[in-house]
C-alpha positions as CSV (number, residue, x, y, z in Angstrom):
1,X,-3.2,-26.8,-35.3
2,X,-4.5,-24.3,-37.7
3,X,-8.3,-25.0,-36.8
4,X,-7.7,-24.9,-33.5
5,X,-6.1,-21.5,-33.7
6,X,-9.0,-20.2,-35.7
7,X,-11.2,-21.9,-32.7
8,X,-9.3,-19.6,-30.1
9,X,-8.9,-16.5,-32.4
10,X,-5.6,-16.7,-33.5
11,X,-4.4,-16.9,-29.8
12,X,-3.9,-20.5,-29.4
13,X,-0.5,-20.0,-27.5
14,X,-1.3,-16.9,-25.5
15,X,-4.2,-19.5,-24.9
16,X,-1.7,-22.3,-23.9
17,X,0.6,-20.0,-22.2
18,X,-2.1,-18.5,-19.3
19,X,-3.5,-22.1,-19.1
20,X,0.1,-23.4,-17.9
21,X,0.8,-20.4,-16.1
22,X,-2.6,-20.6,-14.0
23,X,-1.7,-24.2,-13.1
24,X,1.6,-23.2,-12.0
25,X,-0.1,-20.7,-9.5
26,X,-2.7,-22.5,-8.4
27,X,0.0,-25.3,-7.8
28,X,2.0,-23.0,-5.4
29,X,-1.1,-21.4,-3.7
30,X,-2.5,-24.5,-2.8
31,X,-3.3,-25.0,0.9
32,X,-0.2,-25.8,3.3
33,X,1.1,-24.7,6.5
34,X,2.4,-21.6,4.4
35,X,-1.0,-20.9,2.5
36,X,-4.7,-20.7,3.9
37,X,-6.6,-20.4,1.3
38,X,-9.9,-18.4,2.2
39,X,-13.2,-17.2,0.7
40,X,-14.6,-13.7,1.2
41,X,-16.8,-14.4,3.9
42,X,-14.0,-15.7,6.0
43,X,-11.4,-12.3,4.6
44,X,-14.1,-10.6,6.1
45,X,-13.7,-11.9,9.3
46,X,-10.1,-11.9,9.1
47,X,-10.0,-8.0,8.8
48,X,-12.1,-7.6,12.0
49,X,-10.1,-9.8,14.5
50,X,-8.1,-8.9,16.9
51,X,-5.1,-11.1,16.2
52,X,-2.6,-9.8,13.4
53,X,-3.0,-11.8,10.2
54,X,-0.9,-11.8,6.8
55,X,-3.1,-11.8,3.8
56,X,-2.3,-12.0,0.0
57,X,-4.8,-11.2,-2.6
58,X,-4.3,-12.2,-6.1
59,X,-5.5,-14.5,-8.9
60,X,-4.0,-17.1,-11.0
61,X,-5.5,-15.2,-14.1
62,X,-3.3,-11.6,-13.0
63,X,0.3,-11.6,-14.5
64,X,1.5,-9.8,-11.5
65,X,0.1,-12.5,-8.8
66,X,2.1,-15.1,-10.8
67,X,5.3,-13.3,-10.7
68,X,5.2,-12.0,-7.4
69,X,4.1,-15.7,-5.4
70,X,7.7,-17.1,-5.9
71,X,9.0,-14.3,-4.1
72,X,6.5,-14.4,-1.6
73,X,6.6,-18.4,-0.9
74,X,10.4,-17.7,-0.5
75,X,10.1,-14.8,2.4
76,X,7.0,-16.9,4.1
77,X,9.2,-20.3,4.3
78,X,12.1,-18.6,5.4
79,X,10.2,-16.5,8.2
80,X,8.1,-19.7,9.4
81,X,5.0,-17.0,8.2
82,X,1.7,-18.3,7.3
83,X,-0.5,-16.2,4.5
84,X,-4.1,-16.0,3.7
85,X,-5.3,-16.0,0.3
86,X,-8.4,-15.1,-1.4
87,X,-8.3,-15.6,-5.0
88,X,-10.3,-12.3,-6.7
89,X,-11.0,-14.2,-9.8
90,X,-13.4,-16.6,-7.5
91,X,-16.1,-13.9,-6.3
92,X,-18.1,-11.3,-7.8
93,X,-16.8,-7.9,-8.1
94,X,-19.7,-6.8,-6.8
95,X,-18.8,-8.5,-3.5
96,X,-15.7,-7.4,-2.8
97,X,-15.7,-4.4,-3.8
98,X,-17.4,-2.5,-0.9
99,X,-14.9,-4.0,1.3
100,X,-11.9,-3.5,-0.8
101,X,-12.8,0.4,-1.4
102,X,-13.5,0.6,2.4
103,X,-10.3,-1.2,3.3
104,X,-8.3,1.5,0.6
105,X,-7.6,-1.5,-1.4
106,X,-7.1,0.4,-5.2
107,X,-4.5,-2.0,-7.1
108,X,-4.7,-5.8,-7.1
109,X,-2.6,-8.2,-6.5
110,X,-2.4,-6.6,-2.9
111,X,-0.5,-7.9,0.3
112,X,-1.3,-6.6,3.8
113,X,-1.0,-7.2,7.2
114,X,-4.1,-6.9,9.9
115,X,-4.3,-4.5,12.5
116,X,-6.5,-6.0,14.7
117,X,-9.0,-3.1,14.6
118,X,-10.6,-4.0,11.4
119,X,-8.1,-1.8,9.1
120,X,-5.1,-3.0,7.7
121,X,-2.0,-2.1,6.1
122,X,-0.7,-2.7,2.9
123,X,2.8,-3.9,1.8
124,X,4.8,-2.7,-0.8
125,X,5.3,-5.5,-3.1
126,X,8.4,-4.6,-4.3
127,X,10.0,-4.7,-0.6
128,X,7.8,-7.9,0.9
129,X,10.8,-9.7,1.5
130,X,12.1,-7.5,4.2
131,X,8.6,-6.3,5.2
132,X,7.8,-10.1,5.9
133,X,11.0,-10.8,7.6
134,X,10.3,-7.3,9.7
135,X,6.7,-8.3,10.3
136,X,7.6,-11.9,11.5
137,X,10.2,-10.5,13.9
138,X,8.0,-8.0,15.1
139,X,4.4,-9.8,15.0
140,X,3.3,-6.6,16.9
141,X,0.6,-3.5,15.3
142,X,3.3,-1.6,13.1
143,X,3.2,0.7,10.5
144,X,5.5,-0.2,7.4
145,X,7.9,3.1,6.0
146,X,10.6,1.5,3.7
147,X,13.1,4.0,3.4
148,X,16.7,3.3,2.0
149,X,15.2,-0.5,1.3
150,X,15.1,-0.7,5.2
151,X,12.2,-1.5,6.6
152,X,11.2,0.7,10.1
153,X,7.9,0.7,12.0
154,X,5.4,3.4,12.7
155,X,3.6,2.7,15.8
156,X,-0.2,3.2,14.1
């Protein structure tokens, strides 16, 4: 045990720790009828269609993207919702980037929702629960303002 800690600098269990944790994740982000799994080429496209799409963006490898896909596989299975997902961690930052700093993308993880004009609008995470449940309701171009934990649209 002690040679292998010296082989991963002392950091054999932080080592052991993100290994299981990025299993876990990938394990729930693997494709289903909940979870499209999709490169940038195809997030690309996504953003300039006209139909309104749900997309997640995230990465085993962020601490935040683990904690926040329980909560988000909860609010897509009980809305009948289907996300994309494109994994960061799997293309260059020099690919995405342009279209992350065009789209106003500036923290990561980052859920949105489409707007069928090639823009989109981003969801708080700490309310995408109700903005999910609103969205799936709705399934129409809306604006998120969560005020009072309640959820309202904005006609864009």
């Amino acid at each position: 045990m002690m040679i292998l800690s010296k082989i991963f600098n002392w950091h054999l269990f932080e080592t052991i720790i993100l290994a299981v944790e990025s299993h876990r994740y990938r394990s729930e982000m693997k494709p289903s009828k909940l979870i499209s799994p999709v490169d940038l080429q195809k997030l690309t496209a996504l953003i300039q269609e006209s139909q309104f799409k749900l997309i997640f963006i995230g990465s085993p490898r962020d601490r935040l993207s683990r904690l926040i896909v329980p909560k988000l596989k909860y609010a897509l299975k009980l809305n009948s919702m289907q996300v994309y997902y494109f994994d960061f961690a799997d293309a260059d930052p020099d690919d995405y980037q342009s279209l992350f700093n065009r789209l106003g993308i500036t923290t990561l993880p980052s859920l949105m929702i489409t707007n069928g004009d090639g823009s989109v609008t981003s969801i708080d995470l700490d309310h995408l629960e109700k903005a999910i449940q609103f969205w799936s309701q709705k399934k129409a171009p809306v604006k998120f303002n969560l005020v009072n934990n309640q959820a309202t649209s904005q006609l864009p």
